[in-house]
C-alpha positions, -999 to 999 in steps of 0.1 A, spaced: -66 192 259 -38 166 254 -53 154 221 -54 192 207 -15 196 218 -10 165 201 -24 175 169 -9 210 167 27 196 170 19 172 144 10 197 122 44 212 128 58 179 116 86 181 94 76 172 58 104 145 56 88 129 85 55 126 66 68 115 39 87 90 52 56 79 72 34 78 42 60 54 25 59 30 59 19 40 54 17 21 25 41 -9 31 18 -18 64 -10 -12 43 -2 -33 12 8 -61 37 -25 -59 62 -43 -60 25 -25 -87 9 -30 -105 44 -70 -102 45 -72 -112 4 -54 -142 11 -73 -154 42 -107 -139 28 -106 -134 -9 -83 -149 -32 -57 -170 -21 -47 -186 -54 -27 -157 -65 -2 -163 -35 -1 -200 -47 4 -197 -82 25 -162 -78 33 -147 -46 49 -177 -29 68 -190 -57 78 -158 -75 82 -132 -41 88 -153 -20 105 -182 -31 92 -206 -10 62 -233 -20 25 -226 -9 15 -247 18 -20 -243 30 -16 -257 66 12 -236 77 3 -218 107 22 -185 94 9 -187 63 -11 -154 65 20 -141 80 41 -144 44 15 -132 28 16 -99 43 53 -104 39 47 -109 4 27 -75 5 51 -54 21 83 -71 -4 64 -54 -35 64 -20 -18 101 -17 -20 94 1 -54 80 29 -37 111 36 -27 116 57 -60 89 81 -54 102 85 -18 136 88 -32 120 118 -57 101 135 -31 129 136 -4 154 156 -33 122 178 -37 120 186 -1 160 192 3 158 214 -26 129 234 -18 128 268 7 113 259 46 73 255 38 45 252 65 34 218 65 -4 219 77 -18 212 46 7 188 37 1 166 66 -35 167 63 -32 157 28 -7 130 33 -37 118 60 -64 125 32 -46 101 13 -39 75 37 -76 72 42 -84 69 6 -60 43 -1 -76 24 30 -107 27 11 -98 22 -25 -80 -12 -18 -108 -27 3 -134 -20 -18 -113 -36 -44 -113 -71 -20 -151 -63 -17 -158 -63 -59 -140 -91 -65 -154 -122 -75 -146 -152 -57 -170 -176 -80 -151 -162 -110 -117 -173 -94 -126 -205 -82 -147 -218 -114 -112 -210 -134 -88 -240 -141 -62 -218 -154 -38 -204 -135 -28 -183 -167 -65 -167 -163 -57 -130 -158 -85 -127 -135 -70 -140 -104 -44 -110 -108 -73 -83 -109 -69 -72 -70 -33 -71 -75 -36 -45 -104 -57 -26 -89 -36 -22 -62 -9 -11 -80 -32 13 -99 -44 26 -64 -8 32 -53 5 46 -84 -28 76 -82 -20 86 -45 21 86 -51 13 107 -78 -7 136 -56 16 130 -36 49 142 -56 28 166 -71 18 178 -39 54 176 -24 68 198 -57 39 223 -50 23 226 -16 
């Protein structure tokens, strides 16, 4: 019975609260995803890119936090979702008092499928193809990363859609 109290005053949460959540969502997300494709997947993006360019620090393999800036690196190229959070929190000041059921479990939906859309982007992604290239020009290394952003960019935009008219 504790778990059904728990999700009916969640439902009750206050659509600022889940939008603000979904925005923290995503930073933890992008960083725990950046993390596994640079242990896993593809670390020469974060060599030639992240490191340098983000971060400003030089790649070194044998640091012992080096999976730490990566997800660090993840969660610095969020903070450009701060716009749409910016966008949908005006919406929600402006708009009348709305019940938030379906705007919670939508916010959840969309958790989920961003989960889903970004690993199965580190799971298509061709390690051979990465490795066999000298160049670090080659815009293949930077295929996770812009499907990332593509993946982001979908949900934020149910998302202000869905926070204008849910």
């Amino acid at each position: 019975m504790i778990s059904r109290g728990i999700l009916i005053k969640l439902q009750e949460t206050s659509p600022v609260l889940i939008v603000v959540g979904f925005f923290v969502y995503q930073m933890l997300e992008t960083g725990v995803i950046d993390m596994v494709e640079h242990a896993c997947v593809n670390s020469r993006v974060y060599r030639v890119h992240n490191f340098p360019d983000i971060l400003g620090m030089k790649y070194d393999k044998n640091d012992r936090w080096i999976n730490f800036y990566a997800f660090k690196s993840g969660v610095l190229c969020t903070f450009i979702l701060l716009i749409p959070l910016i966008v949908k929190l005006l919406f929600l000041a402006l708009r009348p008092k709305k019940k938030t059921r379906n705007f919670l479990w939508l916010h959840l939906a969309l958790m989920l499928l961003l989960a889903v859309a970004d690993t199965i982007v580190l799971f298509t992604c061709d390690r051979d193809k990465i490795e066999s290239t000298s160049d670090d020009r080659d815009p293949y290394i930077y295929r996770n990363h812009r499907w990332f952003y593509l993946s982001h960019a979908a949900v934020e935009v149910i998302s202000l859609v869905c926070t204008v008219f849910l």
